[in-house]
N, C-alpha and C positions, 0 to 999 in steps of 0.2 A: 391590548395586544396590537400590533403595529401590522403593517400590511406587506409582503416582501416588495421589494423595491426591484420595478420593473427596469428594464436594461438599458431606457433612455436616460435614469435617471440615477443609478448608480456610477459609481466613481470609476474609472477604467482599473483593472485588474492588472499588477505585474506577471509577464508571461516568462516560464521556463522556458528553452530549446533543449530538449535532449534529444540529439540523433535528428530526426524528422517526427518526433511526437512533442507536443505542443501540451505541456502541463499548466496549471492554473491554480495556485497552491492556494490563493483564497476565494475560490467558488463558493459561493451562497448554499450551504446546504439544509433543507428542509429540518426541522427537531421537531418531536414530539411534545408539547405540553403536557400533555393529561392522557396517560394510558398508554398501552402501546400497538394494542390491537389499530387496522385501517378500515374502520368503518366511514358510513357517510358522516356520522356524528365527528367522527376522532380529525375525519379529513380538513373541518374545518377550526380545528387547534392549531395547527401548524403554521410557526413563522419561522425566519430565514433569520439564519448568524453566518456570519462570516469568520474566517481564521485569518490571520495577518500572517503571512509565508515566514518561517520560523524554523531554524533547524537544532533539535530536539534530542540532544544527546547528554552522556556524563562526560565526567574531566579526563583528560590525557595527561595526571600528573603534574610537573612542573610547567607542561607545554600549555594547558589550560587548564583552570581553576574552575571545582562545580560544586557548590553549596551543598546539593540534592542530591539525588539518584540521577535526577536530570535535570538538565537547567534547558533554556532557549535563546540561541544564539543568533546572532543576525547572519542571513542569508551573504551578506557583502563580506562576512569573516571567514566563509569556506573558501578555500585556495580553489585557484581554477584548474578546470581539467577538461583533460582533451576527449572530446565526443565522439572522437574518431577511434577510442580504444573501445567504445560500448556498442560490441557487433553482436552481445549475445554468446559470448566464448565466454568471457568472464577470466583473460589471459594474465589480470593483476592479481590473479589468486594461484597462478600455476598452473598445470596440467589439469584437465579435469579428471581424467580415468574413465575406469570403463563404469560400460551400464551397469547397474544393478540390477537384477531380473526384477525382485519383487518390488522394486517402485516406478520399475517400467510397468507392469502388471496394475499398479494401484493408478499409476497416471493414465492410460488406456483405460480403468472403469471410468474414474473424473472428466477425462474426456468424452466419453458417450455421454456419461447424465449431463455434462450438459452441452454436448451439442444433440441433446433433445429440448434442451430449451431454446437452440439455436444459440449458442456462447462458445467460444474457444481458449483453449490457453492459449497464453504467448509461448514463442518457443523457447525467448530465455527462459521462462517459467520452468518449462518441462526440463531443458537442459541442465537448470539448478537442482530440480529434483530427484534425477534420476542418473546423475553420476557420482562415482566413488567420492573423488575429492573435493567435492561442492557439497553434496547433499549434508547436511549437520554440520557445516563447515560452521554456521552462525552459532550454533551451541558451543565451540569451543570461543567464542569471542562476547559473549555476553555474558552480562555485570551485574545481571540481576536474575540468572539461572533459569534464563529461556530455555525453552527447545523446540525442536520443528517436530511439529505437528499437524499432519497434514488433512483437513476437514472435509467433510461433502460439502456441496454447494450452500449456502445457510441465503434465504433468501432477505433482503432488505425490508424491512418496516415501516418502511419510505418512499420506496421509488418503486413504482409497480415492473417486472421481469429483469430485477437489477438483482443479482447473486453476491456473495463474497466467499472466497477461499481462503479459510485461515491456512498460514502455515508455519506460525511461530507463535507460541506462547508463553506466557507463563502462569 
């Protein structure tokens, strides 16, 4: 087992800019070896893999060709796009519409559990989830019969006070 590679001595990281957040699409992330429970025993299984930034989609037909379900395409073949269109409106999709009571209702519990852990949504988050014409808008455009589905906080295996919010599956 190898030891994770501390930050003097790893390779510098390609950085996203979107908007004013700073993404890191191959951050070292901790895996589990052996089990999945985080005891003091299991804490010292864990080594560090890294992802190589990759963008993970199916084919567009004659426009791109995909062997698979999904193939991985290099980051330098998505077309650029202006950052100044991602306010959180989400205005390349159209109007959003109005609220929907009951996933304004479901986003309001999400939000209290966990800003009892001290955690917030983002407000695109909420925005996406709780208008007419966003919310399951990803259900009518996947390929592999996803659908939104929106989880409690599921906590990490990994990262001690780090949550995750499903909201698409299949």
């Amino acid at each position: 087992m190898t030891e994770p590679e501390n930050s003097s001595t790893r390779a510098p990281r390609q950085q996203l800019s979107v908007a004013n957040v700073m993404l890191t699409p191959t951050t070292p992330l901790p895996m589990i070896i052996q089990g999945f429970g985080m005891s003091e025993q299991s804490r010292s299984t864990l080594s560090w893999v890294d992802f190589d930034a990759a963008w993970c989609v199916s084919d567009l037909g004659k426009y791109r060709a995909c062997q698979y379900t999904y193939e991985r395409y290099s980051l330098a073949s998505l077309p650029p796009l202006d950052s100044r269109q991602f306010t959180g409106a989400f205005r390349w999709l159209g109007d959003a519409g109005d609220l929907i009571p009951r996933q304004v209702m479901k986003l309001n519990g999400l939000a209290r559990d966990l800003a009892a852990r001290g955690l917030t949504l983002p407000q695109d988050f909420v925005t996406f989830q709780t208008t007419e014409n966003l919310y399951g808008s990803l259900d009518d455009v996947s390929v592999t019969g996803c659908w939104t589905n929106l989880s409690d906080p599921l906590p990490s295996l990994v990262e001690p006070d780090a949550f995750l919010v499903r909201f698409f599956r299949d």
